[in-house]
C-alpha positions in Angstrom: 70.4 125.2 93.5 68.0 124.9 96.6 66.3 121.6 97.4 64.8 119.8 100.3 65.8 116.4 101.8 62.6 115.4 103.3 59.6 117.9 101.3 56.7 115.6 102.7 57.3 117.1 105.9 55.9 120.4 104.5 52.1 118.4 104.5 52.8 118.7 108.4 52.0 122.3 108.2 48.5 122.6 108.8 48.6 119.8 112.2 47.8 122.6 114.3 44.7 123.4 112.9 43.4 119.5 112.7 44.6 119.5 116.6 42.6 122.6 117.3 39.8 121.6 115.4 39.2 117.7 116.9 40.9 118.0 120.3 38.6 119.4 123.1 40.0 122.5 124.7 41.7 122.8 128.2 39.5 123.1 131.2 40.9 123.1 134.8 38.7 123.3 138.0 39.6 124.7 141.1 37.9 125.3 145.1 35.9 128.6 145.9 33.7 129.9 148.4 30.0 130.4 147.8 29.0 133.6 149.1 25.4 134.3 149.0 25.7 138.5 149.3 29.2 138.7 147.3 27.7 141.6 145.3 26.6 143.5 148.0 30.0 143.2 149.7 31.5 144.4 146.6 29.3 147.5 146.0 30.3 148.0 149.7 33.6 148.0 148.8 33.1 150.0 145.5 35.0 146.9 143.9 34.1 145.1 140.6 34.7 141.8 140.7 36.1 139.5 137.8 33.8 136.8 136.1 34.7 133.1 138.0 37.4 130.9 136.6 39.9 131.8 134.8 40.0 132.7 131.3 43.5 132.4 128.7 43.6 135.4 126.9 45.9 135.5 123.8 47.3 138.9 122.6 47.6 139.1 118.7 51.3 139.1 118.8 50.5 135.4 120.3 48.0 134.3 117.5 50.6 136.0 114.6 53.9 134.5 116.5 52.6 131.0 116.9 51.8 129.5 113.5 55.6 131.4 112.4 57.3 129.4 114.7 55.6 126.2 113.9 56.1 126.9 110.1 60.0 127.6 110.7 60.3 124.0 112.7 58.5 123.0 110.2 61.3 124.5 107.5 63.9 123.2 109.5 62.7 119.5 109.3 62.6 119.6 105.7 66.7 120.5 106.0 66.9 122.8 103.9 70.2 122.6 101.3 72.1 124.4 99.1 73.8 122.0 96.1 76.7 123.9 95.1 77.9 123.1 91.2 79.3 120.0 90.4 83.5 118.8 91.2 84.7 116.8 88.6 87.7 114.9 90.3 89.8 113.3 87.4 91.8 109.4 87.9 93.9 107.7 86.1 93.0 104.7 84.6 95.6 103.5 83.6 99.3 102.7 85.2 101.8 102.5 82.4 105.4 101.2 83.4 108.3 101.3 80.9 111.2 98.8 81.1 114.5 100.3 78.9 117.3 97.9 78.8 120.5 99.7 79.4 123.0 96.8 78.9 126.1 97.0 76.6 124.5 96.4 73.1 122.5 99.5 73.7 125.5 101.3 72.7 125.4 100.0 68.8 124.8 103.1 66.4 122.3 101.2 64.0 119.7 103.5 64.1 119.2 106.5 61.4 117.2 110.1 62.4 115.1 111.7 59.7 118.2 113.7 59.1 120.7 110.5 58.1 122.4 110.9 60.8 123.5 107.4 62.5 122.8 107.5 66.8 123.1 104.4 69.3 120.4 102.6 70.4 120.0 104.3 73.6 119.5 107.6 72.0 117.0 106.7 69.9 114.9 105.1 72.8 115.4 108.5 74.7 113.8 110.6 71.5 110.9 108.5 70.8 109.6 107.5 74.4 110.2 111.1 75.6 107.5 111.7 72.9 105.6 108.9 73.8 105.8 109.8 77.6 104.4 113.7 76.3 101.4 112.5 74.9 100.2 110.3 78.0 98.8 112.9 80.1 96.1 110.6 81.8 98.4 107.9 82.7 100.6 107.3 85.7 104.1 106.2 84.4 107.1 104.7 86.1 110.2 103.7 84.4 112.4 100.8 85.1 115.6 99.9 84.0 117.5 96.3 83.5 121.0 95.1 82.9 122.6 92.5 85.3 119.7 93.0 87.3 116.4 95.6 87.2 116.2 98.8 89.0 113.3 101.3 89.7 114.2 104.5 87.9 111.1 106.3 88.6 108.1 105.4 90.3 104.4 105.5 89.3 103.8 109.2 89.0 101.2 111.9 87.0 104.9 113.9 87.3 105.9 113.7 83.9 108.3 116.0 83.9 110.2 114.1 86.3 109.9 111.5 84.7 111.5 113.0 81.3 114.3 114.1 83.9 115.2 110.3 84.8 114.9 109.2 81.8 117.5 111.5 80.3 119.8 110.9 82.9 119.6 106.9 81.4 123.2 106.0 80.6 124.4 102.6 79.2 125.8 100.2 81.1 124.4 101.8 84.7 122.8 98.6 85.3 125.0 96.3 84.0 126.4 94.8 80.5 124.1 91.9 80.5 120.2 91.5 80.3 117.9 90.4 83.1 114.5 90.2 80.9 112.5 87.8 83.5 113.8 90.6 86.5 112.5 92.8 84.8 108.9 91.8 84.8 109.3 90.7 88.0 110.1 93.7 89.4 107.1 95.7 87.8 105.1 92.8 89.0 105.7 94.1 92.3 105.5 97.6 92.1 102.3 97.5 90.6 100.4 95.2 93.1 99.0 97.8 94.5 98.1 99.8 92.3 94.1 100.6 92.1 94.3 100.8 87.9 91.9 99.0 86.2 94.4 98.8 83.9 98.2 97.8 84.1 100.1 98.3 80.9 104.3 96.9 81.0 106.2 98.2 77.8 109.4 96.2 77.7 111.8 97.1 75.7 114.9 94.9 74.6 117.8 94.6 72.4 119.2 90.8 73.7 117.8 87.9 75.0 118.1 86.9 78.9 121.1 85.8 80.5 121.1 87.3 83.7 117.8 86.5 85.3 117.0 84.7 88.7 113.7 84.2 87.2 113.0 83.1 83.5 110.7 85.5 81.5 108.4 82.8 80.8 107.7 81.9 84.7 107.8 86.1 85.0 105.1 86.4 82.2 102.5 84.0 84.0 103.0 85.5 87.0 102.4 89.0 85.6 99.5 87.6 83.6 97.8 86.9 87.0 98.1 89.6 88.1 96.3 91.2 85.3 99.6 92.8 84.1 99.6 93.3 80.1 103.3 93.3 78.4 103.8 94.7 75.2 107.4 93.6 74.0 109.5 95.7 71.5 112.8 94.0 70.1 115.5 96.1 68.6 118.2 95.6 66.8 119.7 93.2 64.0 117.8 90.0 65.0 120.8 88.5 62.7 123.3 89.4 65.1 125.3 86.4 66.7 126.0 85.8 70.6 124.3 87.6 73.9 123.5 90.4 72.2 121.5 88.6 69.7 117.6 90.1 70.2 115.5 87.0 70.6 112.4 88.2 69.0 110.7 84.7 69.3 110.9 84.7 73.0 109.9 88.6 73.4 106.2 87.3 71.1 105.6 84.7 73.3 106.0 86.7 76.3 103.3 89.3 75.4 101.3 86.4 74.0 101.1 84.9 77.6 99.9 88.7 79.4 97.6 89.4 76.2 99.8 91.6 74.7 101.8 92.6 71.2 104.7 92.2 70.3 106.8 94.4 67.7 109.8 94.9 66.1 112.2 97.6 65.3 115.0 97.0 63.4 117.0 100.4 62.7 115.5 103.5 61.8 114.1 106.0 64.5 110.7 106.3 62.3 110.6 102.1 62.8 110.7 102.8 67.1 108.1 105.9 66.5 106.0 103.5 64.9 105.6 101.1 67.6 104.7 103.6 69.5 102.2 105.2 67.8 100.5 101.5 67.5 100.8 101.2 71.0 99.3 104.7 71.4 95.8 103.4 69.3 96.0 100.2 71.6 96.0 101.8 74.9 94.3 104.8 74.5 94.5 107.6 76.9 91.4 106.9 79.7 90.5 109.0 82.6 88.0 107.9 85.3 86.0 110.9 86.1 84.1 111.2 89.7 81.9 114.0 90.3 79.9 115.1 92.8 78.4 117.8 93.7 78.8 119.5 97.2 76.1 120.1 99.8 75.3 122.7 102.4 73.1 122.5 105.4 70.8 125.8 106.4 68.4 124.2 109.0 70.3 125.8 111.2 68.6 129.5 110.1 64.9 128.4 110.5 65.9 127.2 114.0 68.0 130.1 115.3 65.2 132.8 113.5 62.3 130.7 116.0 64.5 130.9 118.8 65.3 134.7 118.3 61.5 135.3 117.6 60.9 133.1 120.5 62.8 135.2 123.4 62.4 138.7 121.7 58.6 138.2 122.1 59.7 136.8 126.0 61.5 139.9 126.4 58.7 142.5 124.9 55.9 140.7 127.3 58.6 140.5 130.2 59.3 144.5 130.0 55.2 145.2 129.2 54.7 143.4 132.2 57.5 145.3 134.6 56.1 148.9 132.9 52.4 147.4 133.9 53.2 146.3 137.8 51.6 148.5 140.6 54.3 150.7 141.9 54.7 150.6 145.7 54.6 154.2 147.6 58.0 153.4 148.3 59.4 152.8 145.1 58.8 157.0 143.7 60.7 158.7 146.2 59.4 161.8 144.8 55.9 161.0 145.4 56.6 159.7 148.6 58.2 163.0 149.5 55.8 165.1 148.2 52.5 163.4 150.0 52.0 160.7 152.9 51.6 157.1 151.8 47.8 155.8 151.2 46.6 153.1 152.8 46.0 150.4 149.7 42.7 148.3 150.4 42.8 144.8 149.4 41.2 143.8 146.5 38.4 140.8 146.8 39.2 137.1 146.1 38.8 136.8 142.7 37.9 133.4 142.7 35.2 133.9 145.5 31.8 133.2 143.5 28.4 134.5 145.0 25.3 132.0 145.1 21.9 133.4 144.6 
């Protein structure tokens, strides 16, 4: 599509006819010589003399070049550009870390497939957030993983496939047999303070309470909670099981409470984890911040070059009509100087002598 970025400049087209019209035209004056029997001395001379003064003649290459040069500045001063189709550029809006606990208890086999089949915690985390990780195409996800203390597993990426790599290369017990809960959140605390989300969305997941953190979740929670950090909290697990590994649902709900989040519960079947995440799914749902814009190119440039072109061809046609029109001197033909003696070339009369009655 073609447009102009200044078009009122186009009511500047007919200036040189309101100039023309209300400005007084050039007159210059210059000395002669009154002679009262010039145009005797010029029959004498079997001259004819030119009228006094001198007179601007315009050729009608001049009267048709003119106005196309001033309509082409014209042109160019409008800028002339060409607005190609519109570039959608696609954002994520969302920054989505997930925090697997990979301590001992992980290793329990209390969870049941579709199929019956009995599998350890772990693997039933793997299965389900593998799914959950396929269906979050707009979203950057990390992972982290706690034990003993929390680790980066994979940083904020629109990579998912890597992602689905690290997380299958999860094993229990690589970050140590106890849980660091308040770490943790900590440590996505920091990895997301930069991040230019809108929205910043922590999924922890847990099968204990803490024992093993240098900050407690609580203090963890308000600190992500000003930071505009939202925890959704997912306890696993036997919540009737006795010592460490005892999941302490109570203090996972008030955790998400404190960020603005949810808090759920899965207790032993695979369908119970897939669940949870479906919820989570229709609570954060997939957002994309869309950009577009819609590139521009100049062309001022043609109506500019096409006057100057125009310009110095018509220079170099009235340049070479001029050369073909000069008086040749005898010497410059050598073949008419060789074929007859030079003339002797009387002067022509002072044009700008006048005669007086």
């Amino acid at each position: 599509m073609w447009k102009f970025d200044f078009p009122w400049l186009f009511a500047l087209l007919p200036l040189p006819l309101v100039v023309w019209w209300l400005v007084p035209a050039y007159r210059s004056r210059s000395a002669a010589v009154r002679v009262p029997f010039f145009h005797e001395m010029a029959e004498a001379a079997g001259e004819k003399p030119a009228p006094g003064g001198v007179r601007l003649r315009r050729h009608w290459l001049q009267r048709l070049l003119l106005p196309l040069l001033w309509g082409l500045l014209v042109l160019a001063a409008a800028r002339p550009v060409y607005v190609e189709a519109p570039i959608v550029h696609e954002e994520p809006a969302r920054d989505l870390m997930l925090a697997i606990d990979l301590s001992g208890s992980m290793q329990t086999r209390d969870f049941v497939d579709p199929a019956g089949e009995r599998m350890d915690r772990l693997s039933a985390v793997k299965r389900v957030v593998a799914d959950f990780i396929a269906r979050r195409k707009s979203d950057r996800i990390g992972l982290v993983v706690f034990g003993d203390a929390a680790y980066p597993q994979a940083p904020l990426t629109l990579d998912h496939d890597a992602v689905q790599i690290l997380l299958a290369q999860m094993q229990i017990g690589m970050a140590g047999p106890r849980t660091a809960i308040g770490d943790a959140i900590g440590l996505t605390v920091k990895l997301m303070e930069r991040s230019p989300a809108p929205e910043k969305v922590l999924i922890l997941l847990s099968d204990g309470n803490d024992t093993a953190s240098a900050i407690p979740p609580e203090r963890a929670a308000g600190i992500a909670r000003n930071h505009g950090l939202v925890i959704h909290t997912i306890g696993i697990g036997d919540p009737d099981t006795t010592g460490e590994d005892k999941v302490d649902l109570d203090a996972l709900a008030h955790i998400a409470s404190l960020t603005g989040g949810r808090s759920f519960r899965a207790l032993g079947r695979e369908q119970d984890l897939a669940d949870v995440y479906a919820t989570l799914d229709r609570l954060t749902p997939a957002k994309v911040r869309r950009e577009s814009y819609r590139p521009q190119r100049e062309y001022y440039w043609v109506p500019v070059a096409a006057a100057a072109t125009l310009l110095a061809l018509y220079h170099l046609i009235a340049l070479a009509f001029a050369w073909l029109r000069a008086p040749r001197r005898p010497g410059d033909a050598s073949s008419a100087s060789s074929a007859q003696p030079a003339q002797p070339v009387q002067p022509p009369l002072n044009a700008k002598v006048e005669h007086g009655n």
